[in-house]
MILUMDREN-833201 format. One record per residue (C-alpha): x negated, y, z negated; residue in one letter. Coordinates in steps of 0.2 Angstrom, whole numbers. Layout:
N
{u->X | v->Y | w->Z | aa->a} .
...
***
This chain:
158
{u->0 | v->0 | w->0 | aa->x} .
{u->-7 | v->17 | w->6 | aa->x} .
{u->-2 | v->33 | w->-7 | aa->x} .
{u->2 | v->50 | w->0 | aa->x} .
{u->13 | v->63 | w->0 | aa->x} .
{u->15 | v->76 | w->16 | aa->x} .
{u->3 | v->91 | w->12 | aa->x} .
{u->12 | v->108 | w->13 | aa->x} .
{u->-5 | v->119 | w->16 | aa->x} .
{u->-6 | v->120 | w->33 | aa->x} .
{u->-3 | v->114 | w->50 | aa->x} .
{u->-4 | v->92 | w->46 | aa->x} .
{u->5 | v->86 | w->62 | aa->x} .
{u->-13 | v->75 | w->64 | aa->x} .
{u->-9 | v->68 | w->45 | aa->x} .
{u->5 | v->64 | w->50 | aa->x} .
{u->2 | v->57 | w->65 | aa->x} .
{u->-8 | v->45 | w->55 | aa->x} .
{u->3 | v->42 | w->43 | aa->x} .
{u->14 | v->36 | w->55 | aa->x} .
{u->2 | v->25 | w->63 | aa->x} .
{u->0 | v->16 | w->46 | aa->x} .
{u->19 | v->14 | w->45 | aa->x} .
{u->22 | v->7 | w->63 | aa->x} .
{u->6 | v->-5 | w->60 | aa->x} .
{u->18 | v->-11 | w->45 | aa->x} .
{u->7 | v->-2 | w->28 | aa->x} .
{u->20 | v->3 | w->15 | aa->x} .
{u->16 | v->23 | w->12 | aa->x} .
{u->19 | v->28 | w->-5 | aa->x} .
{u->24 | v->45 | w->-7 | aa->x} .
{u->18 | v->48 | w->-26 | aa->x} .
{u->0 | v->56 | w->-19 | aa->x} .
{u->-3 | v->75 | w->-16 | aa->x} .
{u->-16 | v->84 | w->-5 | aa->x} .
{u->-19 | v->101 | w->-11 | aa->x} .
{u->-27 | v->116 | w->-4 | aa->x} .
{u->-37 | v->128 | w->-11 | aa->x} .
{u->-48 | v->146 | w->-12 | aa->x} .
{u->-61 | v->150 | w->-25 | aa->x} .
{u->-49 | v->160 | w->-33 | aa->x} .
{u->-35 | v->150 | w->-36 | aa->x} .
{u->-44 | v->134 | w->-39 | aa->x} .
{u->-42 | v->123 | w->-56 | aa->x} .
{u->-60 | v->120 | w->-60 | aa->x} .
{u->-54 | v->113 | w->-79 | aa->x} .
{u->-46 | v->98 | w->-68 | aa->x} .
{u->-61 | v->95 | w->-60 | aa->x} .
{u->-68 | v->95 | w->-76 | aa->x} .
{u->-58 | v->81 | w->-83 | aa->x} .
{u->-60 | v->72 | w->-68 | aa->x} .
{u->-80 | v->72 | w->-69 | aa->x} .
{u->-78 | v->70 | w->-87 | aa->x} .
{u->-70 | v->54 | w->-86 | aa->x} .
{u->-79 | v->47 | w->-74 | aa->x} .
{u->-98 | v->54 | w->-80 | aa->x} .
{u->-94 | v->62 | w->-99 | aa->x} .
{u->-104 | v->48 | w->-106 | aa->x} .
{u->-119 | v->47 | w->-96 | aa->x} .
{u->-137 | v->53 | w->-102 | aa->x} .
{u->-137 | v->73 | w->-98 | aa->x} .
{u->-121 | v->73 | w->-92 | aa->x} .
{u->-119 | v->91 | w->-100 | aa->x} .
{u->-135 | v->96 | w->-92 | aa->x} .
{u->-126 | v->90 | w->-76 | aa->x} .
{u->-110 | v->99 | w->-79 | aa->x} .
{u->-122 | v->116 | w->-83 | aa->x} .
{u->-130 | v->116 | w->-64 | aa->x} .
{u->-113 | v->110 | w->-58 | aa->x} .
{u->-106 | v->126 | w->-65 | aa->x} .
{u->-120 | v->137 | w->-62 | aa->x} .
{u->-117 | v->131 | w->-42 | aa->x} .
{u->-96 | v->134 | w->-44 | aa->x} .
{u->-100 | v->152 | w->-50 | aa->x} .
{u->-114 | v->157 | w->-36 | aa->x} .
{u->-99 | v->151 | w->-22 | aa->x} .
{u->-87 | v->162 | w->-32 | aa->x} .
{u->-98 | v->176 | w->-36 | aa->x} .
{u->-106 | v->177 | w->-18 | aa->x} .
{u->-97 | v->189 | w->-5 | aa->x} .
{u->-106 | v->177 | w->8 | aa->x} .
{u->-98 | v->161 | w->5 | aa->x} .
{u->-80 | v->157 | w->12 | aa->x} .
{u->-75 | v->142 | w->-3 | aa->x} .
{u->-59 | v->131 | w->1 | aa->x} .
{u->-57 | v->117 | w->-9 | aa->x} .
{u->-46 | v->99 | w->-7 | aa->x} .
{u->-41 | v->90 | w->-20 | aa->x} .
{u->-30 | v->73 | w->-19 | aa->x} .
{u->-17 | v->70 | w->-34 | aa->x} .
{u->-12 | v->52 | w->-39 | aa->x} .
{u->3 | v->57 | w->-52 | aa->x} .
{u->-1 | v->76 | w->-55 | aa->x} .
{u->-20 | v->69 | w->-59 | aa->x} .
{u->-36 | v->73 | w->-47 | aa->x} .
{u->-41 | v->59 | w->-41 | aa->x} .
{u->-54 | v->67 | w->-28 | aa->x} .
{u->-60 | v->82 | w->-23 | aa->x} .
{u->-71 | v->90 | w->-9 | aa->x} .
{u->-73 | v->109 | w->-4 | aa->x} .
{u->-79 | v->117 | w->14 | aa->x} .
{u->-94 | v->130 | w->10 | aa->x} .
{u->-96 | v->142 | w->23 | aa->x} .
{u->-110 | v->155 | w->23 | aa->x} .
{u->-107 | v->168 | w->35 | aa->x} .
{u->-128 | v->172 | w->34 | aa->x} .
{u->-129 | v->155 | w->45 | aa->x} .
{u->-121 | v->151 | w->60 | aa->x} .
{u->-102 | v->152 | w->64 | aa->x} .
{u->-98 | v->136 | w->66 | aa->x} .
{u->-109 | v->128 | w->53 | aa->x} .
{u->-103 | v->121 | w->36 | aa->x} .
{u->-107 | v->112 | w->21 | aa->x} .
{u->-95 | v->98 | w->11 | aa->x} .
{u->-98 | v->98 | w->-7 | aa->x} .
{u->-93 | v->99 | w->-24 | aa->x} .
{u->-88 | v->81 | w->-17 | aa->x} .
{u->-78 | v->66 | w->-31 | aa->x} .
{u->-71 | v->51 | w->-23 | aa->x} .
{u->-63 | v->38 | w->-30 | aa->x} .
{u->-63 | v->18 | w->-25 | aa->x} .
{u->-51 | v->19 | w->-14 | aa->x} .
{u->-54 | v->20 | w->6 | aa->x} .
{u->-36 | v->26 | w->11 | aa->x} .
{u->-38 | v->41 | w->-2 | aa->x} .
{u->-55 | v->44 | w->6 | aa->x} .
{u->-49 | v->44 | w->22 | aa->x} .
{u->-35 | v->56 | w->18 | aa->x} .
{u->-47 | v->67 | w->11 | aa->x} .
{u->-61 | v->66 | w->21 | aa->x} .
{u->-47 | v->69 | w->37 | aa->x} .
{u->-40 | v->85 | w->26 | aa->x} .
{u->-57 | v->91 | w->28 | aa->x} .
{u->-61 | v->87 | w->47 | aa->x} .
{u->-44 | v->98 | w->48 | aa->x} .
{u->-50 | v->111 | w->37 | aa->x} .
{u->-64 | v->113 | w->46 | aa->x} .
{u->-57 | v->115 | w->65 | aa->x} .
{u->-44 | v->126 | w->59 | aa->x} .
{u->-60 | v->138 | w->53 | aa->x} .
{u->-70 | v->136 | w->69 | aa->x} .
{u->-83 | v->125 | w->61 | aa->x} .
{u->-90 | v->109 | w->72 | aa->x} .
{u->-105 | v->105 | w->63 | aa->x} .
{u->-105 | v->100 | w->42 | aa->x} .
{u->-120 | v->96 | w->33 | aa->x} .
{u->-119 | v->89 | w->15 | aa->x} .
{u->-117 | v->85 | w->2 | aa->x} .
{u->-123 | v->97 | w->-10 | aa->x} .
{u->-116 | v->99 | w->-29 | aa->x} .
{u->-127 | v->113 | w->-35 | aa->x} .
{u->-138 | v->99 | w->-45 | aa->x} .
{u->-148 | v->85 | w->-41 | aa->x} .
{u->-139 | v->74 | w->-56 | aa->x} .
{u->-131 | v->63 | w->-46 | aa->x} .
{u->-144 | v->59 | w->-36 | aa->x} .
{u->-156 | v->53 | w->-49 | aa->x} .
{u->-144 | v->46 | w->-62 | aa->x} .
***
């Protein structure tokens, strides 16, 4: 069973469209899943919190982590150079994933990073995410994404 629930953001005929695909191949859509746009300014970073709290709170230096992880979240928000939209998946009203387009307009047009990026074990959630950001990214002109970055090298070496 595939969960998802229509997004309301923006134009999602291709979600749809895939959505549809999985139906008429005969995959039960559950409609309990929410995909959520977005700007720096109106994201919930206390849910991302609890989500990488549950999933890292108890690991070695995770407060050192979370530190350079915050440190990053306020240079995109305090930076008049960096176009920040965020994605976020909710299974039940909870994050379940999140990833965020980081565009800086010092660097070419159609260039981008992916970051601030939490997935969970689930590749239908993954790929509506990962297709929420391919969509994102047309719609903002951008043909070439480089990533991820986090704004630490935590993850990397833990």
């Amino acid at each position: 069973m595939i969960l998802y629930k229509r997004p309301y953001f923006w134009g999602v005929e291709d979600i749809a469209l895939y959505i549809d695909r999985l139906r008429s191949k005969g995959i039960e859509v559950d409609m309990s899943i929410e995909i959520k746009e977005y700007t720096i300014h109106d994201f919930p970073l206390n849910e991302l919190i609890c989500l990488l709290d549950s999933k890292y709170g108890r690991n070695k230096n995770y407060e050192y982590f979370l530190n350079d992880f915050r440190t990053a979240f306020d240079f995109c928000a305090s930076n008049e150079n960096i176009l920040f939209r965020s994605i976020a998946v909710y299974c039940d009203t909870k994050m379940e994933t999140h990833i965020a387009l980081i565009k800086d307009s010092r660097i070419s047009s159609n260039e981008a990073f992916f970051g601030f990026f939490e997935s969970s074990n689930n590749q239908e959630i993954f790929d509506l995410l990962w297709n929420a950001l391919m969509l994102l990214a047309k719609k903002e002109g951008i043909n070439k994404i480089k990533g991820p970055i986090n704004g630490s090298i935590w993850q990397t070496l833990s």
